[in-house]
C-alpha positions as CSV (number, residue, x, y, z in Angstrom):
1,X,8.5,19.7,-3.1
2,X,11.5,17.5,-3.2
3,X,10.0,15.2,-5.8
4,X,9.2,17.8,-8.1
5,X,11.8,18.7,-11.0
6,X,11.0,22.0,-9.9
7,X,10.6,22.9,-6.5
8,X,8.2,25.4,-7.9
9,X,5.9,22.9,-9.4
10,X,5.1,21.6,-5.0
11,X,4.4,25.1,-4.0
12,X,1.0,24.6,-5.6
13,X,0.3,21.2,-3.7
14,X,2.3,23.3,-0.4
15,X,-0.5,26.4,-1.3
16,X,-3.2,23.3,-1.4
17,X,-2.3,21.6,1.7
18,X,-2.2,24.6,3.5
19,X,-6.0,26.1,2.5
20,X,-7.4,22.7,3.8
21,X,-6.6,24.3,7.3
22,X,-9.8,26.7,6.9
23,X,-12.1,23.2,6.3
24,X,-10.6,21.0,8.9
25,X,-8.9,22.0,11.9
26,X,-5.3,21.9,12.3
27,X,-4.9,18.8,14.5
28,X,-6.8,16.9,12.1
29,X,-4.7,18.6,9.3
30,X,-1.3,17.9,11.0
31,X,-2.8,13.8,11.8
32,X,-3.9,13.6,8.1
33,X,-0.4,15.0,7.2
34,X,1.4,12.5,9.4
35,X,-0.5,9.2,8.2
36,X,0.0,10.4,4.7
37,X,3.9,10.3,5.5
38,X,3.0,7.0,6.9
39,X,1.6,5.4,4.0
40,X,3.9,6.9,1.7
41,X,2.0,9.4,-0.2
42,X,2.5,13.1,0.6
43,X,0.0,14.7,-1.8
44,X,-2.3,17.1,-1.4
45,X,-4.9,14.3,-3.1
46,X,-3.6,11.7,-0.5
47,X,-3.9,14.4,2.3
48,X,-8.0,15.7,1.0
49,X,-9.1,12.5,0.8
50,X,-7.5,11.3,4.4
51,X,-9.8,14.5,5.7
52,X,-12.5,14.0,3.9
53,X,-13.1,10.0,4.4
54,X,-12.2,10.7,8.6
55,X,-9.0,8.6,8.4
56,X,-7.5,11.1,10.3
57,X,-9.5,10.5,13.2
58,X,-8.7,6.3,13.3
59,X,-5.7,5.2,15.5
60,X,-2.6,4.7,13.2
61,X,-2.0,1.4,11.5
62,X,-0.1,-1.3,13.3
63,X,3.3,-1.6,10.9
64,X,4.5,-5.5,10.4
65,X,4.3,-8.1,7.8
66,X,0.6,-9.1,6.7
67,X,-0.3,-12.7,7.0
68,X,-1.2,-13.7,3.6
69,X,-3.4,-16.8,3.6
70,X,-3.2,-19.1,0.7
71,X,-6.3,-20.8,-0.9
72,X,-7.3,-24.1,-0.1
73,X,-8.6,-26.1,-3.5
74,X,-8.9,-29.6,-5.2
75,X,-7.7,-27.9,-8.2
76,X,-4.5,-26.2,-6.7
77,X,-1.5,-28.9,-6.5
78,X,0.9,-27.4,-4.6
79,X,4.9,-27.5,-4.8
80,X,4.7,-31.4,-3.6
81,X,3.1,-32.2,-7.1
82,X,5.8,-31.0,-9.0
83,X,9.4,-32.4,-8.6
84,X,12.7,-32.3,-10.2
85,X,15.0,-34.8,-10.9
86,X,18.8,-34.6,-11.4
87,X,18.6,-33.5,-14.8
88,X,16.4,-30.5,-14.0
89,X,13.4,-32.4,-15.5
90,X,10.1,-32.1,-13.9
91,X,8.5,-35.4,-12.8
92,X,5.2,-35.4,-11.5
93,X,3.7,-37.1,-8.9
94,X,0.8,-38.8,-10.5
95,X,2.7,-39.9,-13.6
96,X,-0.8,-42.0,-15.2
97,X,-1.4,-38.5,-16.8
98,X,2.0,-38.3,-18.6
C-alpha cells in the first residue's frame, strides 16, 4: 500500500491477496508472499502467479552474484585489440587494416 499515491488504491491488491487464501492454503499463501518480498515484487499479480506456477513450493533462491560467461568467437576481439596511446588515440593491434 506504501507505493500507492493513495493508500486506498493497495487495499484492492490487500482485498486480492487476501481472497487467494480460499484457493491455496495459507502456508503456501504466506511462502508465495515471502518469495515475492524476495524478488522484489509485492503484487497481487507477482503473488497469483507464484501460486499458480508452484513456485511457492521450490526451496528459496540462493542470493549472490551470477557468474556471467562471456562468449567465445573469432569475430569478438576483445579489449587487447584495441589500445590507446598517449594522446587518447586508439591504435589497433593489427594495423594492415588501417
Amino acid at each position: 500500500m506504501e507505493s500507492r499515491m493513495h493508500p486506498q488504491q493497495g487495499f484492492r491488491s490487500c482485498i486480492g491477496i487476501i481472497s487467494l487464501g480460499k484457493s491455496y492454503t495459507q502456508e503456501r499463501l504466506e511462502a508465495a508472499c515471502s518469495r515475492a518480498l524476495a524478488i522484489g515484487s509485492p503484487s497481487y499479480k507477482s503473488i497469483r502467479a507464484i501460486l499458480e506456477k508452484g513456485l511457492d513450493r521450490l526451496p528459496p533462491q540462493k542470493e549472490g552474484p551470477q557468474q556471467t560467461s562471456f562468449i567465445t568467437h573469432s569475430n569478438i576481439r576483445g579489449r587487447e585489440y584495441y589500445q590507446s596511446n598517449e594522446e587518447g588515440e586508439k591504435t589497433y593491434a593489427d594495423s594492415s587494416n588501417n
